[in-house]
Every structure is written in C-alpha cells, then in structure tokens.
C-alpha positions, 0 to 999 in steps of 0.5 A: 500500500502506499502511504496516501492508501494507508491513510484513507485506510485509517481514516475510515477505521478511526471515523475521522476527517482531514482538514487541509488549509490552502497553504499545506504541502501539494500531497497533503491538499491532495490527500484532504478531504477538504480545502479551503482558508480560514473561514471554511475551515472553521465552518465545516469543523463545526460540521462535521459528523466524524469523531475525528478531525485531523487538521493540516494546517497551524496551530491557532486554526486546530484551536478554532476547530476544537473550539467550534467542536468541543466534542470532536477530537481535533488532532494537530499532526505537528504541534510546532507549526505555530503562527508568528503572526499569532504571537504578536499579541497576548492576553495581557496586551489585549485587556490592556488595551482594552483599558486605555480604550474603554468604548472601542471593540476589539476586532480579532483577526482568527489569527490570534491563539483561543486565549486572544480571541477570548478576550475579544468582542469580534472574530474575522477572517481576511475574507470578511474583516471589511464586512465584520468591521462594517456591519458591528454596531460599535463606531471605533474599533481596535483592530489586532493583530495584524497591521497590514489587514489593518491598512486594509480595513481602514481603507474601505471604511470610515469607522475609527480605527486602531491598529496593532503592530503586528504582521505576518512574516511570509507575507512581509518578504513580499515586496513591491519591487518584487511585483514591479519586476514581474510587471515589467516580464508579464505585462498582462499579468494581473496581481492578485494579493492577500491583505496580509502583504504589506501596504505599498504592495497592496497598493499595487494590486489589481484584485487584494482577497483571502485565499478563497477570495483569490481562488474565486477571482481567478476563476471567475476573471477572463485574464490569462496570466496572475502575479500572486501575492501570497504564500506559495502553497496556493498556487498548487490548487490555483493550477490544479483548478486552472490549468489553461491559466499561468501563475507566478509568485510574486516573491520566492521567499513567500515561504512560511516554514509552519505550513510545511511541518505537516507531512503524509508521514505525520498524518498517518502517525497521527491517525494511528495514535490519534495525537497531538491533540489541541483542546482549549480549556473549557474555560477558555473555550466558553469565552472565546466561542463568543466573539467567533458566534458573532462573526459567524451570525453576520 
C-alpha cells in the first residue's frame, strides 16, 4: 500500500476527517478531504459528523476547530507549526488595551491563539474583516493583530480605527519591487494579493482577497496570466483548478516554514495514535466561542 492508501485506510477505521488549509504541502491538499482558508475551515469543523478531525494546517486554526467542536477530537499532526503572526499579541496586551480604550471593540483577526480571541468582542477572517468591521454596531474599533489587514480595513471604511503592530512574516518578504519586476516580464499579468502583504504592495494590486477570495477571482476573471501575492502553497490548487491559466509568485521567499511541518508521514502517525491533540480549556473555550458566534451570525 502506499502511504496516501494507508491513510484513507485509517481514516475510515478511526471515523475521522482531514482538514487541509490552502497553504499545506501539494500531497497533503491532495490527500484532504477538504480545502479551503480560514473561514471554511472553521465552518465545516463545526460540521462535521466524524469523531475525528485531523487538521493540516497551524496551530491557532486546530484551536478554532476544537473550539467550534468541543466534542470532536481535533488532532494537530505537528504541534510546532505555530503562527508568528499569532504571537504578536497576548492576553495581557489585549485587556490592556482594552483599558486605555474603554468604548472601542476589539476586532480579532482568527489569527490570534483561543486565549486572544477570548478576550475579544469580534472574530474575522481576511475574507470578511471589511464586512465584520462594517456591519458591528460599535463606531471605533481596535483592530489586532495584524497591521497590514489593518491598512486594509481602514481603507474601505470610515469607522475609527486602531491598529496593532503586528504582521505576518511570509507575507512581509513580499515586496513591491518584487511585483514591479514581474510587471515589467508579464505585462498582462494581473496581481492578485492577500491583505496580509504589506501596504505599498497592496497598493499595487489589481484584485487584494483571502485565499478563497483569490481562488474565486481567478476563476471567475477572463485574464490569462496572475502575479500572486501570497504564500506559495496556493498556487498548487490555483493550477490544479486552472490549468489553461499561468501563475507566478510574486516573491520566492513567500515561504512560511509552519505550513510545511505537516507531512503524509505525520498524518498517518497521527491517525494511528490519534495525537497531538489541541483542546482549549473549557474555560477558555466558553469565552472565546463568543466573539467567533458573532462573526459567524453576520
């Protein structure tokens, strides 16, 4: 048997389910039974009918999951793929900003750990902060952790704003000149970028979304050839669902090392011990279950 046919083997014997985010290695999105960004993957892990989720992807998005489906065991095939992006913040820091800004929401971006978003008012992805950001009832905002989704934000809305100073580091070492060389080969080719990249790159797209934002655009768009934005785990499915279409990545440093920690030999480890599990403390749990509820009833 191969090592994908061993998976599946397992995966029916242990009722279990593999969730695989847009970033993952090429075999492991090929080996999920469902792909998709952030906001997807929280939804179908509050879904699910199996007992078992095996979840290929970071650290904070197993965390969404077990949050969503306390009852499900959600298991993380390397608890080392963590999220610098979601270190930038810490609970300590979040109510002490709540303190200096009394009348504000907190609007947390999904990349922040289960203690963050248990101390936030709101939960958003990039495929929804704008929306999130406009339909809450509260005027003035404080907006963490990420600076560039921040910029992003605060550019299609004219609520008050406060931004944390936090970024994610694949998507810093896109640069803009990065994209203006490629322009200059490819002057046809349309850029395609995710608000996470830094503003003056943003400043240069054609089209800013989510990943599943970016899969969609490009299906939808006439164009023939994407400059994209973001980490290079995506243009696996970009090509596998376009292949009449061509894609470039905009930076050969938009690699982010955590995403690659999960391998077919770790998923079929998993599924034999089923573990590392991520539980989030009841505790915890109840807390931030709240502001992610309030994401998903908008």
């Amino acid at each position: 048997m191969t090592i994908q046919e061993k998976i599946q083997k397992l995966k029916k014997e242990k009722n279990a389910i593999i969730l695989a985010h847009n970033y993952q290695l090429p075999e492991v999105q090929d080996i999920a039974d469902f792909v998709g960004d952030s906001l997807e993957l929280a939804r179908i892990s509050a879904q699910v009918k199996e007992e078992v989720i095996i979840f290929c992807g970071v650290h904070f998005m197993a965390e969404t999951a077990s949050i969503l489906a306390p009852d499900k065991k959600v298991i993380l095939p390397d608890l080392f793929a963590g999220c610098p992006l979601a270190n930038t913040i810490t609970p300590r820091e979040v109510k002490e900003l709540k303190e200096k800004y009394p009348n504000y929401a907190v609007v947390a971006y999904v990349n922040t750990s289960a203690e963050v978003k248990a101390e936030s008012d709101y939960i958003c992805t990039s495929a929804n902060a704008t929306f999130i950001v406009e339909k809450i009832p509260e005027e003035k905002v404080i907006f963490i952790p990420d600076r560039n989704l921040g910029y992003y934000v605060s550019k299609h809305t004219k609520k008050e704003i406060i931004i944390w100073n936090g970024f994610c580091p694949t998507h810093q070492r896109i640069l803009p000149q990065d994209i203006i060389a490629l322009k200059e080969k490819y002057k046809d080719a349309k850029v395609v970028v995710h608000p996470e990249c830094r503003k003056e790159v943003l400043d240069l797209a054609d089209k800013i979304a989510s990943t599943s934002g970016i899969i969609k655009f490009v299906k939808e768009d006439n164009g023939k050839r994407y400059i994209i934005g973001t980490e290079v785990g995506l243009l696996h499915r970009l090509r596998k669902e376009n292949p009449e279409k061509e894609f470039y990545l905009a930076s050969p440093l938009a690699i982010c090392p955590n995403m690659k920690k999960i391998t077919l030999d770790k998923i079929l480890t998993s599924l034999e011990n089923l573990e590392p599990e991520v539980k989030v403390e009841e505790s915890t749990r109840e807390k931030a279950i709240k502001p992610i509820e309030r994401m998903l009833s908008l």
